[in-house]
C-alpha positions in Angstrom: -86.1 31.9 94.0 -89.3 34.4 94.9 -90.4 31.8 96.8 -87.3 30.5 98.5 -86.9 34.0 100.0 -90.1 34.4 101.1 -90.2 31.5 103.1 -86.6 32.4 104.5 -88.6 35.5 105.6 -91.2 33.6 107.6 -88.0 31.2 108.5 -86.9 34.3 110.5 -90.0 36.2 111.7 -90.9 33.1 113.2 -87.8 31.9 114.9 -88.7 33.8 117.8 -91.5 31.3 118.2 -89.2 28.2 118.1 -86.9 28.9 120.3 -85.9 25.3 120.3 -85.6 25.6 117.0 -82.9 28.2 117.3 -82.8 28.6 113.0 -81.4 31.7 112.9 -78.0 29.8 114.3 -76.5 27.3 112.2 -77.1 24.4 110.6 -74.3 21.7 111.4 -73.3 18.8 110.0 -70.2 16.4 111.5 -68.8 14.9 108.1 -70.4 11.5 107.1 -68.3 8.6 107.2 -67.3 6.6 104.4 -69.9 3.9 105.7 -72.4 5.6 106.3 -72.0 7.1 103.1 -72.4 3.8 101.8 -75.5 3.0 104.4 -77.5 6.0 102.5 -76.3 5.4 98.6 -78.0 2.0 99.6 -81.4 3.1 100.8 -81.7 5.4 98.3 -82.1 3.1 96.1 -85.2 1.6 98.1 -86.9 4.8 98.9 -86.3 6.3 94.8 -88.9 4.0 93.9 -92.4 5.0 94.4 -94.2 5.2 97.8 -97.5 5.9 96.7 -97.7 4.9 92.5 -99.7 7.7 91.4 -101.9 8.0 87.5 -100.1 8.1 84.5 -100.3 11.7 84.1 -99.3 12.4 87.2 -96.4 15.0 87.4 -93.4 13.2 88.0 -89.7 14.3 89.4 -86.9 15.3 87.7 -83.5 16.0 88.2 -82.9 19.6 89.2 -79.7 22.2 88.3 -80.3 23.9 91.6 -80.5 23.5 95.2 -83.7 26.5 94.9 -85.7 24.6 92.3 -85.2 21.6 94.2 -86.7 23.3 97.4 -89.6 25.0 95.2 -91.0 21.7 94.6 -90.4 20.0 97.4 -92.2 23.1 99.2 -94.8 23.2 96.2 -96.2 19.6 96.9 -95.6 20.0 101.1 -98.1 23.5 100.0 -100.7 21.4 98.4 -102.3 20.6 101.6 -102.0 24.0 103.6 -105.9 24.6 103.2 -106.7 21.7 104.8 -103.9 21.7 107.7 -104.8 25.6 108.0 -108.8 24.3 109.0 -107.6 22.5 112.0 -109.3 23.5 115.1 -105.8 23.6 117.3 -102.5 24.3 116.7 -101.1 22.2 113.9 -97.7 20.5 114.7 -95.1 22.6 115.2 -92.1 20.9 114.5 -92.7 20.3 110.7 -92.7 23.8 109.7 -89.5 24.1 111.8 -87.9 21.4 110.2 -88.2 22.7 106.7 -86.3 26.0 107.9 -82.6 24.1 106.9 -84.1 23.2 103.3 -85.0 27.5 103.1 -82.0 28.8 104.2 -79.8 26.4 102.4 -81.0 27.9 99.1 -78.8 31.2 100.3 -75.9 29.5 99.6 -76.6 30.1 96.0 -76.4 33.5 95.7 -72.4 33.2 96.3 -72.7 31.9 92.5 -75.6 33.9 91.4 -74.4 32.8 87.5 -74.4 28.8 88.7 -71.2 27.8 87.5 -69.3 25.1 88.2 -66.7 25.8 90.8 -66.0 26.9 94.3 -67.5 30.3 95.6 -66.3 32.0 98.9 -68.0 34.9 100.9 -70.2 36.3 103.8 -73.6 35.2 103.7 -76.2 38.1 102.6 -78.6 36.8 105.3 -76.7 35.1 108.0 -73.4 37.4 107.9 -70.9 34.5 108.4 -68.2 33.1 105.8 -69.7 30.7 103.7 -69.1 28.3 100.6 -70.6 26.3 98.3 -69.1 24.4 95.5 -71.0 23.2 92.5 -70.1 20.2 89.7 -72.9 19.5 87.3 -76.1 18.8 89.7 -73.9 17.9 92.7 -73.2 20.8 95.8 -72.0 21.0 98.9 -72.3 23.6 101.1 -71.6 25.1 104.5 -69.8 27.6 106.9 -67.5 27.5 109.7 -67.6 31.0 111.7 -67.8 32.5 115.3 -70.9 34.9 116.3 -69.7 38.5 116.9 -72.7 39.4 118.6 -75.5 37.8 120.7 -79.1 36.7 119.0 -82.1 36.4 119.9 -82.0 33.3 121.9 -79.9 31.7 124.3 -78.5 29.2 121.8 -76.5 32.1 119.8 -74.3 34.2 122.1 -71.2 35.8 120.9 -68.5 33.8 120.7 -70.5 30.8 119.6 -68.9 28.2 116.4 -71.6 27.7 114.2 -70.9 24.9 111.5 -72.7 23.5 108.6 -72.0 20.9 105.8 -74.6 20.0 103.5 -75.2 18.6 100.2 -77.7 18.3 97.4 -77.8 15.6 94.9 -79.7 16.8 92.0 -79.7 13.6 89.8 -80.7 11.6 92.9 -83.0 14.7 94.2 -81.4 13.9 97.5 -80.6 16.9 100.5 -78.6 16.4 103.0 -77.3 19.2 105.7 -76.0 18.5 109.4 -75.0 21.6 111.5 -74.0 22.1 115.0 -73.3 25.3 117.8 -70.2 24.9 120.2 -69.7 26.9 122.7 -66.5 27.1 124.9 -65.7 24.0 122.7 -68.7 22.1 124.1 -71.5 21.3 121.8 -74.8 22.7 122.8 -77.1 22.2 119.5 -77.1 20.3 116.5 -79.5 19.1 113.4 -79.5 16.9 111.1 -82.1 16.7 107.4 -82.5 14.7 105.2 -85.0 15.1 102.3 -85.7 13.4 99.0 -87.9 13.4 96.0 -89.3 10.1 95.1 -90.2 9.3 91.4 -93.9 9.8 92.2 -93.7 13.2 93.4 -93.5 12.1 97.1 -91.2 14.1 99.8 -89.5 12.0 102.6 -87.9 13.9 105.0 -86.6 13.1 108.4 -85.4 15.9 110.4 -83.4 15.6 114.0 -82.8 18.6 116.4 -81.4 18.6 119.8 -79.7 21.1 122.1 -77.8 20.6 125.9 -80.3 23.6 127.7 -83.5 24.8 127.5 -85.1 28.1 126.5 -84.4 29.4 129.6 -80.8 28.3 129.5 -81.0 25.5 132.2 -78.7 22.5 131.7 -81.7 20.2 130.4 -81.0 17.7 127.5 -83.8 17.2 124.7 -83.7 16.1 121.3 -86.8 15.2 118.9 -86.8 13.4 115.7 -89.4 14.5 113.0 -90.0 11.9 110.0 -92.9 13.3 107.0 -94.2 11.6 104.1 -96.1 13.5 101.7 -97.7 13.2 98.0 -100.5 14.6 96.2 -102.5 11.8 98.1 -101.3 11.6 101.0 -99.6 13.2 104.3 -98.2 11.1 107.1 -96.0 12.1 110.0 -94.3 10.8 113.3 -92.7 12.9 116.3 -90.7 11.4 118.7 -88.5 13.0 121.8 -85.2 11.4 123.7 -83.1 13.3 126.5 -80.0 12.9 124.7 -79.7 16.2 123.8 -77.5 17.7 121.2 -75.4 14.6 121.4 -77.8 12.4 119.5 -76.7 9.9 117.1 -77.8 10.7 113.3 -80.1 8.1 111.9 -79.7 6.6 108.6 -82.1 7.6 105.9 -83.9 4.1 104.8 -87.3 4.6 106.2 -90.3 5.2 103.8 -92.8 4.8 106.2 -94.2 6.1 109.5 -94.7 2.0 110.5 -90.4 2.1 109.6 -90.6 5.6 111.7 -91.8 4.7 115.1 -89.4 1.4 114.9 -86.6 3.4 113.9 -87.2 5.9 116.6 -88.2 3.4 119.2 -85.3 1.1 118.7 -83.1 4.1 119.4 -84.4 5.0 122.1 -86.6 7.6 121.0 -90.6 7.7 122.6 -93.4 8.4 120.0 -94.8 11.9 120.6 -97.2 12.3 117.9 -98.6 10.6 114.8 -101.1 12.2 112.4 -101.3 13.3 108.6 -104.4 14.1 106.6 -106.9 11.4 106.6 -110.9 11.9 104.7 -109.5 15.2 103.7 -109.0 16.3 107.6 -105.4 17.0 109.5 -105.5 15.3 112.7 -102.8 14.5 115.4 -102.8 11.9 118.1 -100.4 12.3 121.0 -99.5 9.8 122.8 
């Protein structure tokens, strides 16, 4: 948990940084429908097998008891290849690190049940101040909150007065994270995100991470939404970026890509344009923009 609140720590110092990124809001998540409950259970099945087969005595994944553990490794192995990334001449991307703050914060839901029992548990968040829950049943949560701002943030995106929403879950036999979350203000939505993140057999981290908001930084009515899909192993680290003007309005993609080839089709055939591609290649980090 150490590390967990640590990296809600830098989660926060840095949100000034990411405006865009407006973490220090919510993290929302419309309900998934029954289908598209089915869509995922589906491709999970695909992308549990291994990416990248690694050597025998390779670490390999198990199921984890709680949402923090679960993080700690998926951080641990996304942490194996911050010496290299950290050598790169320009600034690295910035959208992965900001697309890991819902996987930090979501591990505060867990200290409403500081004892992990099974059961629901009610309260204000330590960090975040709004009413939250999270409800536990073996190796299977769900978590959220549905609240209104008393004051104004930092950023534009959280005024008082704003609903912030979220509604996430974490599989721990499937090592499969989910949270959606959303900001409405005047009953109009005006940001949203979506992660999705999973823990291969072979150690390998997929995530796919979607953010979009109505306005800009400077609060002008401009729509902008980008989609963030990462790979990474022991091995290997692979990534795609891709922006649409759809804003916070965007359509959530279903999670049955294992690849940044399956990436830039996905986000291409949904209108998305390719950003940037890069990873770690002859043990340099390198980024292509397009």
């Amino acid at each position: 948990m150490k590390k967990i609140l640590g990296a809600v720590l830098i989660v926060f110092m840095i949100v000034g940084m990411f405006t865009g990124c407006g973490e220090n809001i919510t993290i929302d998540v419309p309900l998934t429908s029954e289908n598209e409950e089915n869509e995922v259970s589906s491709a999970i099945d695909k992308i549990s097998e291994p990416v990248n087969p690694e050597p025998d005595n390779s670490s390999k994944s198990k199921s984890f008891d709680k949402i923090s553990d679960f993080i700690d490794a998926v951080t641990e192995i996304e942490g194996i290849h911050e010496k290299v990334i950290n050598e790169y001449e320009n600034i690295p991307v910035i959208e992965i690190p900001a697309a890991f703050m819902p996987l930090a914060t979501a591990s505060m839901y867990e200290l409403l049940n500081m004892d992990n029992k099974d059961g629901r548990f009610e309260g204000t968040g330590m960090i975040s101040g709004f009413q939250e829950f999270i409800e536990k049943n073996g190796r299977v949560y769900s978590f959220g909150r549905d609240d209104v701002r008393e004051k104004d943030g930092f950023t534009p995106y959280d005024k008082a007065g704003d609903r912030l929403v979220e509604n996430g879950s974490f599989d721990g036999n499937k090592n499969l994270f989910h949270t959606e979350s959303y900001s409405e203000r005047n009953s109009a939505l005006i940001q949203k995100t979506s992660v999705y993140c999973l823990l291969t057999n072979d150690d390998t981290v997929i995530l796919l991470y979607q953010f979009g908001n109505n306005f800009d930084s400077r609060g002008e009515a401009i729509k902008a939404d980008h989609a963030v899909f990462l790979t990474v192993s022991k091995n290997h680290y692979d990534f795609v970026l891709a922006q649409n003007t759809t804003g916070a309005d965007f359509q959530v993609l279903p999670f049955s890509i294992t690849t940044t080839e399956e990436a830039k089709k996905l986000f291409m055939d949904n209108g998305y344009k390719i950003d940037k591609t890069g990873g770690i290649y002859d043990g340099k980090y390198e980024v292509t923009t397009n």
